[in-house]
N, C-alpha and C positions, 0 to 999 in steps of 0.2 A: 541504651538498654532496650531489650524488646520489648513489642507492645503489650506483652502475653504479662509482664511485671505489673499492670495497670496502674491503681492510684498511689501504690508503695513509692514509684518514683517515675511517676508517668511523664514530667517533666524533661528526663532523660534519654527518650527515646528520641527524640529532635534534634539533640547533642551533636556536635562534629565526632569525626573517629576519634577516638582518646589517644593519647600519646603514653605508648607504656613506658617510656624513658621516664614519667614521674608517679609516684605515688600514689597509692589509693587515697592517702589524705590530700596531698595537694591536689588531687582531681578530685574530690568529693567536695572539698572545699572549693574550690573555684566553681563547680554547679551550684554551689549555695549560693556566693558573692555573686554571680551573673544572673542568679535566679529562676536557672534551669528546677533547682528545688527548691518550691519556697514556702517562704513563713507558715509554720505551722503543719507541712508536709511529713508524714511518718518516713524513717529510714529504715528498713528492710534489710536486715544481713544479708540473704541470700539473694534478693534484687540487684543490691549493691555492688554483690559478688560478682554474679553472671554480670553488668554493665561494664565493671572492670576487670574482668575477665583472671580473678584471682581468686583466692580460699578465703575464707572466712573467716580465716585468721589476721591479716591484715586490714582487711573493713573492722572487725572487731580492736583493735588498736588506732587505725583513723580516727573511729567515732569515740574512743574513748580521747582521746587526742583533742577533736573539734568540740565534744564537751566541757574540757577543758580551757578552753578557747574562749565557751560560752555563747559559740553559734547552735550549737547542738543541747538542747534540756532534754532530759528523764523525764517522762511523766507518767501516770498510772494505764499511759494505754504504749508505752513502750518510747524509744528515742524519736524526736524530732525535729526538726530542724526550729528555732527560736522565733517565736510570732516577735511582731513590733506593735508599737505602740507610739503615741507622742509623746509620754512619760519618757519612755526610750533613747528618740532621738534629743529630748532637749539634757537627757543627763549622758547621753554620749557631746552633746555639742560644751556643757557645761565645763567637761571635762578636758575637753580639745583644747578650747578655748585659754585653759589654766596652762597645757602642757605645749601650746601655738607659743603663746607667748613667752614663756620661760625659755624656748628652745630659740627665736630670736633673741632675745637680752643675752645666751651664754651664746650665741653664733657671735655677737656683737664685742665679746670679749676675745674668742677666739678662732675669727674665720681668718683663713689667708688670704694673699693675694690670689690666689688661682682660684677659693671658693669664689671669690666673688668675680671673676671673671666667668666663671660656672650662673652663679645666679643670676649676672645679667644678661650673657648667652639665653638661658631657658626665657628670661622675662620679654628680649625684643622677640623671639621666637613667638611669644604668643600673643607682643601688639598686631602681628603680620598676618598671622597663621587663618588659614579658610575655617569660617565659622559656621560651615553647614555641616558640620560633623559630629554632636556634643560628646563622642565619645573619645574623639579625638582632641576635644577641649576638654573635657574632665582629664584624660591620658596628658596633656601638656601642663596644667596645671598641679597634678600629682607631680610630676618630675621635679615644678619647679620648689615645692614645698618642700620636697624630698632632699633638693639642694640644700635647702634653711637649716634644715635637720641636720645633715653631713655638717654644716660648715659650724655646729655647735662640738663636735667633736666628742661628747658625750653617748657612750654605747646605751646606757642606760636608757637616756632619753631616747631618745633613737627604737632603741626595744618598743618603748611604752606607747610611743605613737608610729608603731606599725600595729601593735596589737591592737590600736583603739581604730587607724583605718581599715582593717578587716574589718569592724563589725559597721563602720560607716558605708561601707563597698556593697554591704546589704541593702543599700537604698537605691535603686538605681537611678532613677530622675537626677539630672546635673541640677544644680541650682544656677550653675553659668547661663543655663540657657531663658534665664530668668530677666524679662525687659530690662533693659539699662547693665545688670550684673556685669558683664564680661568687662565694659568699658569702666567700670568702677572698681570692679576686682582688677583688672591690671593697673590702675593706678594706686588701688592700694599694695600693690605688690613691689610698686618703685617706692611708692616711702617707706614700706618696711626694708626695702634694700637699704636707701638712702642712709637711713638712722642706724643701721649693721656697716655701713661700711664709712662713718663718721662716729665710730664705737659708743654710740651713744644709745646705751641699754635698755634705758627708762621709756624713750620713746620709741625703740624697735619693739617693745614688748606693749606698749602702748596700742601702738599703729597695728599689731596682728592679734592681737584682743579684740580691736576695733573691727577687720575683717572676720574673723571665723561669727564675733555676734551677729553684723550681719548677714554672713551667710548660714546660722540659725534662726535666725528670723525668715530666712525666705524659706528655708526647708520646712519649715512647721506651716508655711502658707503653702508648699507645695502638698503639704499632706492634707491638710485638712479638705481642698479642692479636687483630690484625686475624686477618680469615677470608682466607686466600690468594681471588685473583681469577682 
């Protein structure tokens, strides 16, 4: 967007060219989730507009859209993108946590042979993979979990924790990049395979309990030590 939009969505002026092959909402929303706009930033119909290069009539449906979503609140000074909080992250992680685990135990009743040749494909991928990237270790590890998800075979579930990693995607700091994490998170990624592909539900759901708590425990250590913005 131009510079001339100022703090409406000044974020967006930095942006790569847009791709008009998507969306006013999946480009307004991916500015969220990257953080091009963030927490607490006002959104501007007609900023919006001229950045996506469309009418007003489709930003006015994205945002009612991304409201819906719950990335985007109403408030008495007009829409804007959802502040955070650590109230926030720990009832999003609480939440993970409930819908992590459930989605290993039904993977565990219902993965195939090919899920799981999926699941351990993504997992040696990322004992190997260069770890000076965290974006490319957050992107590898999304995949693998994504696996877990498919191999439950449940759309439902599936729905509910894509809706619940868009609002996590608002965080940007990896928690991988966190001392010791990466080498602890892929071991806990083979015993949650381990126990899915010995259909043993109790302990698949066990063992990724046991990972998403810790990796809420580090996110609320990563939060509380950020540098104010």
């Amino acid at each position: 967007m131009a510079a001339k939009t100022g703090a409406t969505a000044s974020g967006l002026g930095h942006t790569p060219p847009i791709d008009r092959r998507r969306s006013a909402y999946e480009r307004i929303k991916q500015a969220i989730v990257s953080g091009d706009l963030k927490p607490g930033e006002p959104l501007v119909e007609t900023a919006l507009a001229e950045w996506c290069e469309v009418s007003r009539t489709p930003i006015r449906e994205a945002l009612t859209r991304l409201e819906q979503d719950g990335i985007v609140v109403r408030t008495d000074r007009g829409l804007m993108v959802r502040d955070d909080s650590p109230e926030d992250v720990l009832d999003l992680y609480e939440t993970r946590i409930v819908l992590e685990a459930t989605a290993a135990r039904v993977a565990s009743e219902r993965r195939t042979f090919h899920d799981l040749l999926q699941m351990r494909e993504l997992a040696d991928h990322m004992k190997t993979m260069d770890t000076s990237d965290p974006q490319a270790m957050a992107a590898a590890n999304d995949r693998f979990h994504r696996s877990v998800w498919r191999a439950s075979h449940n759309r439902s579930l599936v729905d509910l924790l894509d809706r619940l990693s868009l609002h996590l995607g608002r965080y940007p700091a990896t928690t991988l990049s966190f001392p010791g994490r990466w080498e602890r998170a892929n071991d806990q990624h083979s015993a949650i395979l381990d126990a899915i592909e010995a259909r043993d539900g109790d302990l698949a759901a066990e063992r990724a309990a046991e990972h998403f708590t810790e990796s809420r425990n580090i996110r609320l250590k990563l939060w509380t030590s950020r540098a104010p913005e």
